[in-house]
C-alpha positions as CSV (number, residue, x, y, z in Angstrom):
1,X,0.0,0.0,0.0
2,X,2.8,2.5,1.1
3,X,4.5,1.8,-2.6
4,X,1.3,2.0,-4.3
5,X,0.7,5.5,-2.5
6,X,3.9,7.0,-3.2
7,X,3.3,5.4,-6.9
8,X,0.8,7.8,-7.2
9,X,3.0,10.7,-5.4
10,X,5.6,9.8,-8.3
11,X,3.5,9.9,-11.0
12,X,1.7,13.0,-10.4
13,X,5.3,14.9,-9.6
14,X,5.7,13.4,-13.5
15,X,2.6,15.0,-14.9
16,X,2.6,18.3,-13.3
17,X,6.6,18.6,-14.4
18,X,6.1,16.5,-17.7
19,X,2.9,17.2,-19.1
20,X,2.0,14.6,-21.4
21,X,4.0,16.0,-23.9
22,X,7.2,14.4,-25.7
23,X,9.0,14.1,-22.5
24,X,6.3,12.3,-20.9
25,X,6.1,9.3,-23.5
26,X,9.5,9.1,-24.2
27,X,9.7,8.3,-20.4
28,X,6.7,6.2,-20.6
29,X,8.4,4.0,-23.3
30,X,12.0,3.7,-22.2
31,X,10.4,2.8,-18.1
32,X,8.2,0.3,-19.8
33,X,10.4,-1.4,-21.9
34,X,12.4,-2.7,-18.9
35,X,9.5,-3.3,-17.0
36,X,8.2,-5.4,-19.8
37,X,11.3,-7.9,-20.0
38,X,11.4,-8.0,-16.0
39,X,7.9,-9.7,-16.0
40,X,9.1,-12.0,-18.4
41,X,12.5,-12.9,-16.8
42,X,11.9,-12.3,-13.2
43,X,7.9,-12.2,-12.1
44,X,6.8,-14.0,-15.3
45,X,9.2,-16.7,-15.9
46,X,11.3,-17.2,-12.7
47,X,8.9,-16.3,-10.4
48,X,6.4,-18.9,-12.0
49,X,9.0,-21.3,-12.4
50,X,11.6,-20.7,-9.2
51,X,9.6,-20.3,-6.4
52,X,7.3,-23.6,-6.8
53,X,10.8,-25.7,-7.5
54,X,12.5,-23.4,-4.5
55,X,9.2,-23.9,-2.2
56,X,9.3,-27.9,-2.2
57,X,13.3,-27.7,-1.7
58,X,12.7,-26.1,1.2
59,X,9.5,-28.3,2.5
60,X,11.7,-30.9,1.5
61,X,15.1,-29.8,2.7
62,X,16.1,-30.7,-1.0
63,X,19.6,-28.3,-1.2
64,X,17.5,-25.2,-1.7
65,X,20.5,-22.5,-1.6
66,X,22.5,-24.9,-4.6
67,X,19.5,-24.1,-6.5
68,X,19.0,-21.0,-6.0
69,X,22.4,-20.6,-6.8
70,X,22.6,-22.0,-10.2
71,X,19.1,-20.1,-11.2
72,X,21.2,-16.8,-10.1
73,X,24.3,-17.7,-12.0
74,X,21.8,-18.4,-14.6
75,X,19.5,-15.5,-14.9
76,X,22.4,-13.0,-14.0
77,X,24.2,-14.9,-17.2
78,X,20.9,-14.4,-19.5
79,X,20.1,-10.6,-18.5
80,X,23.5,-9.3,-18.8
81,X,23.3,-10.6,-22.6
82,X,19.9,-9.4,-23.5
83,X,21.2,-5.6,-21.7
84,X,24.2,-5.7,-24.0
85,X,22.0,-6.2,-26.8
86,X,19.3,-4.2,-26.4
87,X,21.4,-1.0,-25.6
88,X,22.8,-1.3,-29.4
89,X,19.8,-2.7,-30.7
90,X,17.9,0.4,-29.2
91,X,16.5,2.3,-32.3
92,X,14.8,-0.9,-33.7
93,X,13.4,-1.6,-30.3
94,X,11.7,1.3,-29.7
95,X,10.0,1.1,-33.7
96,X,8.9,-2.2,-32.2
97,X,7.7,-0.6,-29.4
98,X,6.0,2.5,-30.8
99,X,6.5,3.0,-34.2
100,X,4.0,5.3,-34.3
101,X,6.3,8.1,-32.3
102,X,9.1,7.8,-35.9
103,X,9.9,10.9,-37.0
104,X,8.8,13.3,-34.2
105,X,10.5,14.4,-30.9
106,X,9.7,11.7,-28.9
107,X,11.5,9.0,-30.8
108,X,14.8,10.5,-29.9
109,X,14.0,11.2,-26.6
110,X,12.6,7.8,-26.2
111,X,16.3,6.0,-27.8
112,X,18.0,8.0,-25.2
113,X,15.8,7.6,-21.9
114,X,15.9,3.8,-23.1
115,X,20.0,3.0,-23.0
116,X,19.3,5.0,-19.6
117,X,17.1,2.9,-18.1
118,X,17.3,-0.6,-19.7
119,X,20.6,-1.9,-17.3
120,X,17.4,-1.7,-14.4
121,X,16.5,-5.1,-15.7
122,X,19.6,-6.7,-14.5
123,X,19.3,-5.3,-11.1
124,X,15.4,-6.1,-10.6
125,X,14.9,-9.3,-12.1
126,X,17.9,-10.9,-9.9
127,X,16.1,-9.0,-6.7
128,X,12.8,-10.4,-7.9
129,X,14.6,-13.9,-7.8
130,X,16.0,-13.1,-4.1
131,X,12.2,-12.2,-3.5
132,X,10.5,-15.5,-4.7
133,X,13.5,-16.6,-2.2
134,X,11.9,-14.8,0.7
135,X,8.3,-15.7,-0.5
136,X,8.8,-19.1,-0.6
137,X,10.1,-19.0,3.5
138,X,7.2,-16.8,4.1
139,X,8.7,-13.7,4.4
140,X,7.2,-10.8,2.4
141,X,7.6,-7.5,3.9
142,X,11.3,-6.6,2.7
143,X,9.7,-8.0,-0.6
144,X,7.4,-5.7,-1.0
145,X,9.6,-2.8,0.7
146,X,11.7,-2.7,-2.5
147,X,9.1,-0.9,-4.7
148,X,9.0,1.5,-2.1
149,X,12.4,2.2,-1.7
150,X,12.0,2.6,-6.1
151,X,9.4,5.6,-5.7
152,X,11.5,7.8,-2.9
153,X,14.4,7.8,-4.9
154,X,12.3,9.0,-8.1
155,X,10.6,12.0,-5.7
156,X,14.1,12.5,-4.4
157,X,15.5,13.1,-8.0
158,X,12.9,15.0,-9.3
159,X,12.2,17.4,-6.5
160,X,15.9,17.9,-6.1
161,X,15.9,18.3,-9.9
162,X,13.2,20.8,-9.5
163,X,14.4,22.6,-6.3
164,X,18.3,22.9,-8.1
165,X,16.5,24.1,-11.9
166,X,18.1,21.1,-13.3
167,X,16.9,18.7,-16.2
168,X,14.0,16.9,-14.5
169,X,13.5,14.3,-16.8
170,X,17.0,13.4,-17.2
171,X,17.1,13.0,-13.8
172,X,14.0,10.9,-13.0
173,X,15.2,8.6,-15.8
174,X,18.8,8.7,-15.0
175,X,17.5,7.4,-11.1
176,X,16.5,4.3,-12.2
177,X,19.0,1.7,-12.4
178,X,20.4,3.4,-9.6
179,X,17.5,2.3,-7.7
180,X,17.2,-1.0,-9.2
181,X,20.9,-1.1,-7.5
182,X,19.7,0.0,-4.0
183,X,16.7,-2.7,-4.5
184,X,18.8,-5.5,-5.2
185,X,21.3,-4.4,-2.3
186,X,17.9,-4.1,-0.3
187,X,16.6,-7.5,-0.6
188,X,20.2,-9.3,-0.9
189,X,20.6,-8.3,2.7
190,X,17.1,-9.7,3.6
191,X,18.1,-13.1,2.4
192,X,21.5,-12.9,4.3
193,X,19.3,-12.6,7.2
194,X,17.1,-14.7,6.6
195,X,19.5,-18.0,6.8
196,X,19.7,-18.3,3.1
197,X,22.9,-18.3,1.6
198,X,23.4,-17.8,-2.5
199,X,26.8,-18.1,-3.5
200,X,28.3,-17.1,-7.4
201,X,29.5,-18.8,-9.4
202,X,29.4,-20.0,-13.2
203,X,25.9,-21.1,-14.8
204,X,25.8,-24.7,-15.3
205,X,23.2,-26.6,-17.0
206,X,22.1,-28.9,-14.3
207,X,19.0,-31.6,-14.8
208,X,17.7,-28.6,-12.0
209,X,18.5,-25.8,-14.0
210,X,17.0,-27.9,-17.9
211,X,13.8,-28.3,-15.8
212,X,13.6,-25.0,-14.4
213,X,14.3,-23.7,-17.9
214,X,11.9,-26.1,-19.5
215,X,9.0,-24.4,-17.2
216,X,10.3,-21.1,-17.5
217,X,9.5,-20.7,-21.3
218,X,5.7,-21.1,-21.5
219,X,5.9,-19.4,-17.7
220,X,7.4,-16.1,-19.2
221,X,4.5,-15.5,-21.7
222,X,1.9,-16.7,-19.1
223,X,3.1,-14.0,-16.4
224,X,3.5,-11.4,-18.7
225,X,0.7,-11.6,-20.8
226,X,-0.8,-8.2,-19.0
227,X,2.5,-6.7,-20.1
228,X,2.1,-7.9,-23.7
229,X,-1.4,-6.6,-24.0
230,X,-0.4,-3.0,-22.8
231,X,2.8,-2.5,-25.2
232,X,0.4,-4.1,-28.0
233,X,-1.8,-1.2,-26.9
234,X,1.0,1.2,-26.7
235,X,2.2,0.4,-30.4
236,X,-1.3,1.3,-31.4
237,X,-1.6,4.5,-29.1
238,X,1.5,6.0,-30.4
239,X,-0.1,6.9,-33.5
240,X,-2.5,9.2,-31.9
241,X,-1.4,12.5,-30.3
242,X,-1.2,12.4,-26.5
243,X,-2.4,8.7,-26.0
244,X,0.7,6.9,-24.9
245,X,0.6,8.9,-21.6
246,X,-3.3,9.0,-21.2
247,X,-2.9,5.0,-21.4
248,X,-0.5,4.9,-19.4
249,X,-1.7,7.3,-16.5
250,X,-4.9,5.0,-16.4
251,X,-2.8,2.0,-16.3
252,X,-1.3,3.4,-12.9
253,X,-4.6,4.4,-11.1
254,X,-6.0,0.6,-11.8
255,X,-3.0,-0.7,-10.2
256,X,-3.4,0.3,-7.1
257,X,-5.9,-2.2,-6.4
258,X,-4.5,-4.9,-8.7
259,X,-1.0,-4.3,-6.8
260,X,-2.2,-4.0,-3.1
261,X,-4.9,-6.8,-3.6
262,X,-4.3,-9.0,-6.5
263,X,-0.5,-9.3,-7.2
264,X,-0.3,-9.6,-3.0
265,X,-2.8,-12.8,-2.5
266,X,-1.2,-14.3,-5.8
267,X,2.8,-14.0,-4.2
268,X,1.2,-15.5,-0.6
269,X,-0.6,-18.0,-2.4
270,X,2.0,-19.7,-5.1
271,X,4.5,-21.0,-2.1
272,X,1.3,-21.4,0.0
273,X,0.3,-24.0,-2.8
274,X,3.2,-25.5,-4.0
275,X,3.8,-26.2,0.4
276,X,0.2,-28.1,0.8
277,X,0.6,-30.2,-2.7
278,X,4.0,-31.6,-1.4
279,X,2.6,-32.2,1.6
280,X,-0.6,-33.3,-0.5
281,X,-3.1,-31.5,1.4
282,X,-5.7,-31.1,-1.0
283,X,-8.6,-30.0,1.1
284,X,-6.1,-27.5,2.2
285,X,-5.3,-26.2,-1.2
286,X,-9.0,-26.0,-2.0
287,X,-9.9,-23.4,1.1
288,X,-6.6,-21.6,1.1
289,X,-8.0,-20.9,-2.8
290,X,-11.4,-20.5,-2.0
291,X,-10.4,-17.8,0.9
292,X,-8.1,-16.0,-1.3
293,X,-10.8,-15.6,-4.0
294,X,-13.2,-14.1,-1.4
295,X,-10.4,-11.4,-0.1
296,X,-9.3,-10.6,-3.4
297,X,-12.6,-10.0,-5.1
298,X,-14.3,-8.3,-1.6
299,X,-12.0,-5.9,-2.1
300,X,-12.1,-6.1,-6.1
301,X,-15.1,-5.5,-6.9
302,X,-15.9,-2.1,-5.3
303,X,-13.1,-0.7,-6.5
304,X,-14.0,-1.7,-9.9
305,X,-17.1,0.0,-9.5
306,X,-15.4,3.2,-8.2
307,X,-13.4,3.7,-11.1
308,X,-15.9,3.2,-13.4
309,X,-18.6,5.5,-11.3
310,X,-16.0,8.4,-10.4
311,X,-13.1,7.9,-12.7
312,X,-13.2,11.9,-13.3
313,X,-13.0,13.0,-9.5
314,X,-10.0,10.5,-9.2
315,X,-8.0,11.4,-11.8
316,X,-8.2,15.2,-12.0
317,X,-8.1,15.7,-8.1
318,X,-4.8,12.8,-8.7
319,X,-3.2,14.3,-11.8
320,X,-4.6,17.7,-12.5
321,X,-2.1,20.0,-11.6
322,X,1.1,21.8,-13.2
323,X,1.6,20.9,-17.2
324,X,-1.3,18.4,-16.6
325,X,-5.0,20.1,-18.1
326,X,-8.4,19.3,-17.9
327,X,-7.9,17.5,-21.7
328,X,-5.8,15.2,-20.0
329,X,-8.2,14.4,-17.4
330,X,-10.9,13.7,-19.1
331,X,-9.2,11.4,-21.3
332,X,-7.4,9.7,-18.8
333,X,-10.5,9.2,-16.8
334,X,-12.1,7.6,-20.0
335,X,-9.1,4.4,-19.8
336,X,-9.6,4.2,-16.4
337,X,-13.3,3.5,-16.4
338,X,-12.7,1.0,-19.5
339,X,-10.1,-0.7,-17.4
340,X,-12.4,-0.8,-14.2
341,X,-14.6,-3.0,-16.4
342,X,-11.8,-5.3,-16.6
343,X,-10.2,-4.7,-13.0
344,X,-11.8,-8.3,-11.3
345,X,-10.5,-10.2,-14.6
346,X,-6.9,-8.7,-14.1
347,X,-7.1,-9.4,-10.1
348,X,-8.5,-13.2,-11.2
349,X,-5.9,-14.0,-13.2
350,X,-3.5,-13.5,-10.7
351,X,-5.4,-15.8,-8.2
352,X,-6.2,-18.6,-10.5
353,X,-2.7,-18.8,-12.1
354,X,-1.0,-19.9,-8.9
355,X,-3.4,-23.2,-9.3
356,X,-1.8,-24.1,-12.5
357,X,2.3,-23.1,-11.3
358,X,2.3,-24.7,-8.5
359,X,2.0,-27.9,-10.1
360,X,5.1,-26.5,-12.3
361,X,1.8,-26.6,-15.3
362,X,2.6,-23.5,-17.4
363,X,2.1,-25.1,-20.6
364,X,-1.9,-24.5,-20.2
365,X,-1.3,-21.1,-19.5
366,X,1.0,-20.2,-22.1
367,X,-1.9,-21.4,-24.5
368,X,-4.2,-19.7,-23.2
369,X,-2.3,-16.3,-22.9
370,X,-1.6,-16.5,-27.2
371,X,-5.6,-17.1,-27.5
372,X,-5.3,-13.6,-25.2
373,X,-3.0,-11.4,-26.5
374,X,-4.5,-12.7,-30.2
375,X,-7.9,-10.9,-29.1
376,X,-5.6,-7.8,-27.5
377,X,-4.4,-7.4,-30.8
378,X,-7.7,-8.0,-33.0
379,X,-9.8,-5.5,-31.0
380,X,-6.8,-3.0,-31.0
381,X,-5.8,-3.1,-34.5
382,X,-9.3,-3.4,-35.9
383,X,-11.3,-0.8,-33.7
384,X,-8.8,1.9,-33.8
385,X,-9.5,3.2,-37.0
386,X,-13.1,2.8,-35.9
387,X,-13.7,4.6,-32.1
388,X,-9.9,6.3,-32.0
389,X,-7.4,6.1,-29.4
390,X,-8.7,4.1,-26.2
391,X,-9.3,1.0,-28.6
392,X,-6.1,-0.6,-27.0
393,X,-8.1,-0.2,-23.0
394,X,-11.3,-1.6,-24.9
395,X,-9.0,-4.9,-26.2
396,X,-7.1,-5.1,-22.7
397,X,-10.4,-5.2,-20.8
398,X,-11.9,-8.2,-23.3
399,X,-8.8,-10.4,-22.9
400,X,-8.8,-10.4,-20.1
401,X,-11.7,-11.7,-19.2
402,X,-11.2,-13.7,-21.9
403,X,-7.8,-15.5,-20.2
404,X,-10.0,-15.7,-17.0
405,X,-12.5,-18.0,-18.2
406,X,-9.9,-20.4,-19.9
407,X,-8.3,-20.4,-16.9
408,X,-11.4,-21.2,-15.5
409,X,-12.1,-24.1,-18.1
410,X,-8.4,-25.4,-17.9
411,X,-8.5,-25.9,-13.6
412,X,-11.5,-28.0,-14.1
413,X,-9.2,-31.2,-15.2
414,X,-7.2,-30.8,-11.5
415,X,-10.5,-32.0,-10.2
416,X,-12.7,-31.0,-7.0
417,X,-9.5,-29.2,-5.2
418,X,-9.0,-26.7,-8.0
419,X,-12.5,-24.9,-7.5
420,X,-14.0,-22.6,-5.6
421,X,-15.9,-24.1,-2.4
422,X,-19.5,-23.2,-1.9
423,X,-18.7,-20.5,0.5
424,X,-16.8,-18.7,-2.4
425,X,-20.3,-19.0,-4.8
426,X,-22.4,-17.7,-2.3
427,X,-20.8,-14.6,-0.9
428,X,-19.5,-13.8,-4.2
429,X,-23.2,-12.4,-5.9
430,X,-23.4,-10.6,-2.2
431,X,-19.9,-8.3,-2.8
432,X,-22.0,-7.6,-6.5
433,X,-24.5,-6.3,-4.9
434,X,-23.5,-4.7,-2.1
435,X,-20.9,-3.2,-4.3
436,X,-24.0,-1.4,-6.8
437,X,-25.2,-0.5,-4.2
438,X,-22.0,1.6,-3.0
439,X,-21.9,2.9,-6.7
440,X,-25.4,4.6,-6.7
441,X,-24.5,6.1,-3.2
442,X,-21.0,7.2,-4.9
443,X,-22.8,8.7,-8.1
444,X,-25.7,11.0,-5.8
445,X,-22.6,11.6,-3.6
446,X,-20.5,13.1,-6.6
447,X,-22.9,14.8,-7.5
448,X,-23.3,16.7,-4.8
449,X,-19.8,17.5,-4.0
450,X,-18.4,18.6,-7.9
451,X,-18.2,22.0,-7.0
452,X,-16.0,21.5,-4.2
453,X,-14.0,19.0,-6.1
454,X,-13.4,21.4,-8.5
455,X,-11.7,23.7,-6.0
456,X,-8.0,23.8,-6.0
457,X,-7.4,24.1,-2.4
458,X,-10.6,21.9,-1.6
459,X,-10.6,19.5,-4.0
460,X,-8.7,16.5,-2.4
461,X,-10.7,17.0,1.0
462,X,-13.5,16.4,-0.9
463,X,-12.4,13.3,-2.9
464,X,-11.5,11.9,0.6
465,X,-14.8,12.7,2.1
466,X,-16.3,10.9,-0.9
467,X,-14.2,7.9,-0.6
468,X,-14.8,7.6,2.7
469,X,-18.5,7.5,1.9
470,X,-17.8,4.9,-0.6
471,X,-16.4,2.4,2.1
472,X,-18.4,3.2,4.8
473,X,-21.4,2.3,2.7
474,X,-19.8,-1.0,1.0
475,X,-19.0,-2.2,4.5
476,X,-21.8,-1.1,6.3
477,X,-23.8,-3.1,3.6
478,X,-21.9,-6.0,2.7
479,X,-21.8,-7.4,6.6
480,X,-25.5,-6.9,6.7
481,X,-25.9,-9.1,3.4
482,X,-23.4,-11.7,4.7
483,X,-20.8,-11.0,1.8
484,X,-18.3,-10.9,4.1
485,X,-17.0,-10.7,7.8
486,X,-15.0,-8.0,8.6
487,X,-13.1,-10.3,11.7
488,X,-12.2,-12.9,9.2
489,X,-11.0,-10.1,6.7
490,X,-9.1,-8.9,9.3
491,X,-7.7,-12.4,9.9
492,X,-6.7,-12.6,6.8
493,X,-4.9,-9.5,6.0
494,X,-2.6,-10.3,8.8
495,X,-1.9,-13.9,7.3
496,X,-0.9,-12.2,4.3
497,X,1.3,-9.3,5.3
């Protein structure tokens, strides 16, 4: 929560010295495209792939620091390639990436912030891999203090940046490996103190490391399949004026709940998982699955409603200020209420996948993200030319709903212990409802307060008072209709933080 709320202290530092001008999407490209290759390498393949293999080492007491080891040496080995040659290959990365910007301003500036910030990769995906370490022993808090550590040393830059009359953007993106270094640092000390101990040395190709690997491919596209949906989106939006950043602003605001509530209950439950099927406690696995769907989507669901209710109030109370205008509200406002659409799907995925990797299964998945990102590309190719510039939120919304209910279909052949129990079914129409509910309050209460949420000075007391009302009524009413128990929510947190 404390990353996600300096997130959004970042990015609206970024906006109000930015704009959404050239700057602005050449940042938004070159911070993406290292991003992009760390959820394949790190969150999407290794994390899929290392921590279920790393989780039953360590139920089993099966050497898990030699193979940790060797996937270090390994991944280290990969990323310091890929960084070699993507830093010469740069121009023809960033036409892959957004061929649209050719030719203009943005291109150059997005070349330049990219050699800057690519080397990130190397630093982030190896501390994502000391993470899954940490996970896997239960450990999650210097895990998920790294991000933070990320978005103070951005402010830090920028506002010193500012404060000195330096080049702001040059120094927001020149800030980022050295904060993937810190990261790394960060969370290597964590697993020195937590009893682990890696040790470096050359890669070698063990039976471990050809079956990690052999998992790790389909893992990489079924982890970052998200990822791939956006930058398929990106490549579309950088033909229109302005639309990189729009996209990309919404993209952050729907994050906060995907990143506080979904990514969080998937990292808990993958070595939760891969634990009880080694120990095979199936009826185990089936409630620590069931539970985790209820938080998640309890959670979920209202704030899916929010930002498709009050997506205006949010974003220009958020973002409005400095080179940011009312344009750029409006329009990012539109993305995020297309995305809310798709908020539970995104928030689904990462509680059903866990089902499938921690039975080192992420074949199924890869399969089912191509069907995915083939739709992603359809709808944002073909209705482009057709309804303009949010096409690509319209195509990320479908698919993924779309790699939800294969995912769905696919679990169905674990048997019995890969579904929801009947608790799940039955409180889950009750979060719906209580949930509209909130949203009709949240509309009349909007109403009401615009013109004090159109006051500069005002305007974020307001948007507090109105989320406030928002919770207070999606509480008050989902205990009454039994949709969930605030004790056991409580209970739950704690298990997961």
């Amino acid at each position: 929560m404390l990353s996600r709320i300096l997130g959004f202290v970042r990015d609206a530092m970024i906006l109000a010295f930015l704009g959404t001008g050239p700057l602005y999407q050449a940042y938004v490209v070159a911070f993406r495209l290292p991003n992009m290759f760390r959820r394949f390498f790190a969150e999407g393949a290794f994390n899929m792939a290392f921590v279920p293999m790393f989780s039953k080492r360590l139920e089993g007491g099966e050497d898990p620091d030699g193979f940790a080891s060797d996937a270090f040496a390994g991944l280290a080995t990969i990323l310091i390639g890929l960084t070699v040659l993507a830093l010469a290959a740069m121009p023809w990365l960033m036409y892959a990436l957004a061929s649209g910007f050719a030719g203009q301003e943005q291109f150059t500036l997005s070349v330049e912030f990219g050699r800057i910030a690519f080397p990130y990769i190397l630093f982030i995906s190896l501390a994502a891999l000391l993470s899954g370490m940490l996970n896997a022993a239960g450990r999650f808090a210097a895990a998920a203090a790294a991000p933070v550590l990320l978005n103070i040393l951005l402010v830090a830059a920028m506002t010193l940046a500012a404060w000195s009359g330096g080049d702001v953007a040059r120094a927001l993106i020149w800030m980022i490996p050295v904060a993937g270094v810190a990261q790394f640092a960060l969370l290597w000390v964590a697993v020195k103190r937590a009893g682990f101990k890696v040790t470096l040395k050359r890669p070698r190709y063990t039976p471990q490391m050809r079956n990690l690997v052999r998992v790790a491919i389909p893992a990489a596209l079924a982890g970052g399949v998200v990822q791939i949906n956006l930058l398929v989106g990106q490549q579309v939006a950088s033909y229109f004026d302005k639309a990189v950043g729009w996209l990309f602003a919404a993209d952050r605001l729907y994050q906060l709940p995907l990143g506080v509530v979904g990514i969080a209950i998937g990292i808990v439950l993958l070595p939760d998982l891969s634990r009880r099927l080694k120990a095979e406690d199936s009826e185990g696995s089936k409630t620590a699955l069931s539970r985790a769907g209820e938080l998640a989507l309890a959670l979920t669901i209202p704030s899916a409603i929010a930002l498709i209710v009050i997506p205006l109030p949010l974003v220009s109370v958020l973002f409005e200020r400095g080179a940011a205008t009312a344009q750029d509200s409006a329009a990012i406002a539109l993305a995020v209420a297309i995305y809310g659409l798709g908020l539970p799907a995104f928030v689904l995925q990462k509680v059903m996948q866990p089902v499938f990797f921690a039975r080192e299964d992420t074949r199924r998945p890869f399969y089912y993200a191509i069907v995915s990102m083939v739709v992603n590309a359809a709808l944002a190719i073909g209705l482009a030319p057709l309804i303009g510039w949010f096409a690509p939120a319209i195509a990320t919304t479908v698919a993924a709903w779309v790699m939800v209910f294969l995912l769905r279909a696919g679990s169905r052949t674990f048997g019995d212990v890969a579904h929801f129990d009947a608790r799940f079914g039955q409180r889950v129409w009750r979060m719906v409802a209580a949930s509209l509910i909130m949203g009709i309050v949240l509309w009349i209460a909007a109403a009401t307060l615009a013109p004090f949420l159109g006051m500069p000075w005002i305007r974020a007391g307001a948007l507090t008072v109105l989320i406030g009302i928002g919770i207070s009524v999606y509480f008050t009413v989902g205990q009454l209709l039994g949709a969930f128990s605030i004790s056991e929510m409580k209970s739950s947190l704690r298990r997961s933080s």
